[in-house]
C-alpha positions as CSV (number, residue, x, y, z in Angstrom):
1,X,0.0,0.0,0.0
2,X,1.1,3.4,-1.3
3,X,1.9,6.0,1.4
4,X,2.4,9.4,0.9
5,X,4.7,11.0,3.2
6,X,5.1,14.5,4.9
7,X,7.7,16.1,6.6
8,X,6.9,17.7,10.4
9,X,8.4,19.8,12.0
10,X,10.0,18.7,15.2
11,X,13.0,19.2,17.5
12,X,15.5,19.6,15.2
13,X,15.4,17.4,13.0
14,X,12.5,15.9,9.7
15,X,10.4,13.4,11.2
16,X,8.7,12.3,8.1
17,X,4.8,11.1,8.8
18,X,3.2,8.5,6.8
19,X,-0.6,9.1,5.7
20,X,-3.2,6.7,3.6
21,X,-3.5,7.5,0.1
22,X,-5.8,10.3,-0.7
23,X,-9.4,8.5,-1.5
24,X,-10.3,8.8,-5.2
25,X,-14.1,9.7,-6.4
26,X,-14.8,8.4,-9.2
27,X,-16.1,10.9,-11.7
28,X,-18.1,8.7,-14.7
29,X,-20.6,11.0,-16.7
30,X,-24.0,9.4,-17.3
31,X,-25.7,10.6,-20.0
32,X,-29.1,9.1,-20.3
33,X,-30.8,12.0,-22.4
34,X,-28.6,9.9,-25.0
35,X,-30.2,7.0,-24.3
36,X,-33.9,5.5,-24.6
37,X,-36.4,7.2,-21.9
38,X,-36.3,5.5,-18.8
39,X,-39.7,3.5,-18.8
40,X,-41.0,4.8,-15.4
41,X,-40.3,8.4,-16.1
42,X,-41.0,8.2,-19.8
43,X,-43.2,5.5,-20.5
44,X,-46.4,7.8,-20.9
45,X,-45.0,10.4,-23.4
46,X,-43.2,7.4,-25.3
47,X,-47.3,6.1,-25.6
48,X,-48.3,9.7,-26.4
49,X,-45.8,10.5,-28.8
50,X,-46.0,6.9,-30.8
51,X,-48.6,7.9,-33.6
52,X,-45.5,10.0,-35.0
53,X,-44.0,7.1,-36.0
54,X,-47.1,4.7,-36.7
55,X,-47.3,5.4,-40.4
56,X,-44.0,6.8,-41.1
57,X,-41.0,5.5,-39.3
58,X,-38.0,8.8,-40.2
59,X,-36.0,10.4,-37.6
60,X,-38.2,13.9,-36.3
61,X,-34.9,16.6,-36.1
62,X,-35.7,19.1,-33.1
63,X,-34.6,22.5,-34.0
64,X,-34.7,25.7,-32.5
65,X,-37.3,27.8,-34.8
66,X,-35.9,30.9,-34.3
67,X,-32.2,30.7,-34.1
68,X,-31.0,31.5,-37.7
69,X,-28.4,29.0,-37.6
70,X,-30.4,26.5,-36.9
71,X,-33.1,27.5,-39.6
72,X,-29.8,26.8,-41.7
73,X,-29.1,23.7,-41.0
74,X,-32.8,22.7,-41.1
75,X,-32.9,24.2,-44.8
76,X,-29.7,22.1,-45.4
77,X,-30.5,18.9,-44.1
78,X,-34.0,19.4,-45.8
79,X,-32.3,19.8,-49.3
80,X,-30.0,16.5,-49.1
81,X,-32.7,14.6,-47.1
82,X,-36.3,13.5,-46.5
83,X,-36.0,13.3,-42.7
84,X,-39.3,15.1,-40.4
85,X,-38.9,18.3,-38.6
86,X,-40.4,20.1,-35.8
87,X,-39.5,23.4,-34.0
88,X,-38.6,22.7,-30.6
89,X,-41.4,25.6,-29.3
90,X,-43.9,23.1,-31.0
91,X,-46.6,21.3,-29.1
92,X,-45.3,18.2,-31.0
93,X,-41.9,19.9,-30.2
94,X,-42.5,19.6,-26.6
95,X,-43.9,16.1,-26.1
96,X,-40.8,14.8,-28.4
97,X,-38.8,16.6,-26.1
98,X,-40.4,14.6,-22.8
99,X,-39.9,10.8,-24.7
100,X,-36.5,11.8,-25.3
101,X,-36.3,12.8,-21.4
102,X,-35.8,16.3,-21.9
103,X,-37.6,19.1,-20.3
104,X,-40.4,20.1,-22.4
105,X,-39.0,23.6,-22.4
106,X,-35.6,23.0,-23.1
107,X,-34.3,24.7,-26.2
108,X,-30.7,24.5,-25.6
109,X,-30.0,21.2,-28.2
110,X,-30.5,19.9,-31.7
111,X,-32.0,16.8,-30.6
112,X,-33.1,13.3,-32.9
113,X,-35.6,11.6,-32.0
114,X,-35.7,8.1,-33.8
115,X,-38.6,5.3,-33.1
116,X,-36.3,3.7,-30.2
117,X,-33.7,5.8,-29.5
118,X,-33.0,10.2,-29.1
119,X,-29.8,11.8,-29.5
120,X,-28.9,15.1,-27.9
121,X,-26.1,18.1,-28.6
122,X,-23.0,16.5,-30.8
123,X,-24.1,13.0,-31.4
124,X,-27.9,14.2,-32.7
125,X,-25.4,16.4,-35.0
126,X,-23.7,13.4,-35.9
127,X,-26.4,10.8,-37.0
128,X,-28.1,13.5,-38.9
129,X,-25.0,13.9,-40.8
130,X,-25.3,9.5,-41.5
131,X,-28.4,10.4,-43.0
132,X,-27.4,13.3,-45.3
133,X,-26.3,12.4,-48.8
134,X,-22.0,12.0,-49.3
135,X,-19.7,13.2,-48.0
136,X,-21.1,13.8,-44.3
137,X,-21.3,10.0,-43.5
138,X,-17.9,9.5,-43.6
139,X,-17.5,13.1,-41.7
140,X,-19.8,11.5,-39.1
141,X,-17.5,8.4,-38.9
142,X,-14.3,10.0,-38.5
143,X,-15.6,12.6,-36.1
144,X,-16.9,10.3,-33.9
145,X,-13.4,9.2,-32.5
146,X,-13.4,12.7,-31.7
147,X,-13.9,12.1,-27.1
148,X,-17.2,13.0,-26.6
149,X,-16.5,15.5,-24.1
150,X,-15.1,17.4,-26.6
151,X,-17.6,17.3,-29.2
152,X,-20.1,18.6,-26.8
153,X,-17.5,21.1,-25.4
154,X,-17.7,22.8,-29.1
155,X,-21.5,22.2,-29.3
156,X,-22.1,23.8,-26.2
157,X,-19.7,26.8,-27.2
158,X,-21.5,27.7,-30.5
159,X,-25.0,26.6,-28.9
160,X,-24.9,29.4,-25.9
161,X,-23.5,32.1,-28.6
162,X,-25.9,31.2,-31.7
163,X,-28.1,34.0,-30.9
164,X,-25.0,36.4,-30.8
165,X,-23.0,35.1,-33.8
166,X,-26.2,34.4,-36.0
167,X,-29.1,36.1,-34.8
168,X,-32.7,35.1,-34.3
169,X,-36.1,35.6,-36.5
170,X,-39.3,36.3,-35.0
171,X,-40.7,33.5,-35.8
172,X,-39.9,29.7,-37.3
173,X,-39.5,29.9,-41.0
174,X,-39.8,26.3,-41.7
């Protein structure tokens, strides 16, 4: 057993002082937005929300309707695919928001919402790109050795300023 040791002042001379190892807290980062909705807490909007994917079974993107840069991408994705859309400020918006286990008010992520699954911040951004048309696939594969912490680090960055850099409309123009 490792022991770290001090030195202590005494009558002349080091009297060094052994102590136990600092403990260590572990520090692992759960993040079940990413995941599928915890039955007990989700299970009703997961039921409410499942006619959106009764008769057509494409990923619903969440956007913000009036961040600019997000109309963008919207307008983007909507030119090189045929995937669903709803503003985030939506009714529809909101209950897609609870089954992914969000608050229904948050507007702070792009999030995907896929039959079984939702994906928040960089990994929503991501899987849309595995659904856009070449070469953002292969983007999406090599970006996703990028450490997640990261990818969300530079989400989060450009998310809290999109309103500065980009501006917002006054209402959603999709």
């Amino acid at each position: 057993m490792a022991m770290n040791m001090i030195a202590a002042a005494g009558t002349g001379c080091n009297r060094f002082l052994a102590l136990p190892p600092p403990k260590r807290v572990s520090r692992k980062r759960v993040r079940s937005a990413t995941l599928s909705p915890a039955k007990s807490v989700s299970e009703d909007w997961v039921e409410a929300t499942s006619s959106y994917f009764d008769q057509d079974t494409r990923p619903i993107m969440l956007f913000d309707g009036v961040c600019n840069l997000c109309n963008g991408g919207v307008k983007f994705v909507r030119d090189h695919d045929h995937k669903r859309f709803e503003a985030l400020q939506s009714e529809g918006g909101r209950k897609l928001l609870r089954r992914a286990g969000r608050a229904p008010d948050d507007i702070s992520s792009v999030v995907l919402v896929e039959k079984d699954r939702a994906y928040i911040k960089s990994e929503a951004v991501l899987k849309i790109m595995e659904y856009i048309d070449l070469p953002f696939p292969q983007l999406a594969f090599f970006l996703q050795f990028v450490p997640l912490f990261i990818r969300d680090f530079a989400y989060d960055n450009v998310a809290d300023n999109r309103y500065t850099f980009f501006g917002r409309s006054d209402s959603c123009e999709i």
